[in-house]
C-alpha positions, 0 to 999 in steps of 0.5 A: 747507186755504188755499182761496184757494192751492188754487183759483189752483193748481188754475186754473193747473194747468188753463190752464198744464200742461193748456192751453199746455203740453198744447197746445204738445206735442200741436199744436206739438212732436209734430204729427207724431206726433199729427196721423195718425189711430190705429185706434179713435180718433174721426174728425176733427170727432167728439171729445168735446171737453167730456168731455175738458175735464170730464176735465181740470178733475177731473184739476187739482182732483185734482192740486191736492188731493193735492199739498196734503195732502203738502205739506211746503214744500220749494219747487222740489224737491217740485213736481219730484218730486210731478210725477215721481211723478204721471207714473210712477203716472198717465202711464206706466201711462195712454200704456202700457196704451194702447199694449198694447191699441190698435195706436199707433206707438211714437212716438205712445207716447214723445210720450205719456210726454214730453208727460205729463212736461213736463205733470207737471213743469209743474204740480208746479213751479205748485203747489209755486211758489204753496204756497211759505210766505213764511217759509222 
């Protein structure tokens, strides 16, 4: 494994589809949506801020590794489709099985999934743009 490629994905796989991208859906395009409180979630000022970051730095080393071990340097078109199958195997089941045990809106469940696309997506086309071999 290339150490060097795996740490630089994993970092921009954590500031850039964890951090703005995460950030610019959940603060900014679907406010709205996440801005009123939902039954069982902590009040406001009682998050557990570090195990949410702890959860998202494990989540880019994860994403990070598994996408190097398939790695098979087909640029733009494999980062596409690694985020589509992180999203239907992690986001679809993760937002629904939210939804069917806890009451949330239906809109907070399509911002989920579209905010887990766009993050999904995002990193796939990070990491498949930093392995791209220089020799194709």
């Amino acid at each position: 494994m290339n150490w060097k490629r795996y740490w630089i994905s994993t970092a921009a796989v954590f500031v850039v589809a964890k951090g703005l991208v995460a950030a610019l859906f959940f603060a900014v395009i679907f406010d709205f949506v996440y801005d009123k409180p939902l039954p069982g979630a902590r009040p406001e000022g009682e998050e557990f801020h570090a195990a949410e970051l702890i959860c998202m730095i494990a989540w880019s080393l994860a994403f990070t590794y598994i996408y190097t071990k398939g790695h098979q340097n087909k640029g733009w078109a494999e980062g596409i489709r690694f985020g589509l199958i992180v999203w239907v195997f992690y986001f679809i089941p993760m937002v629904t099985g939210v939804w069917a045990y806890f009451e949330v809106p239906a809109n907070w469940v399509i911002a989920g999934l579209v905010s887990g696309l766009a993050e999904s997506l995002t990193a796939g086309q990070l990491v498949a743009l930093i392995y791209k071999s220089k020799t194709v």
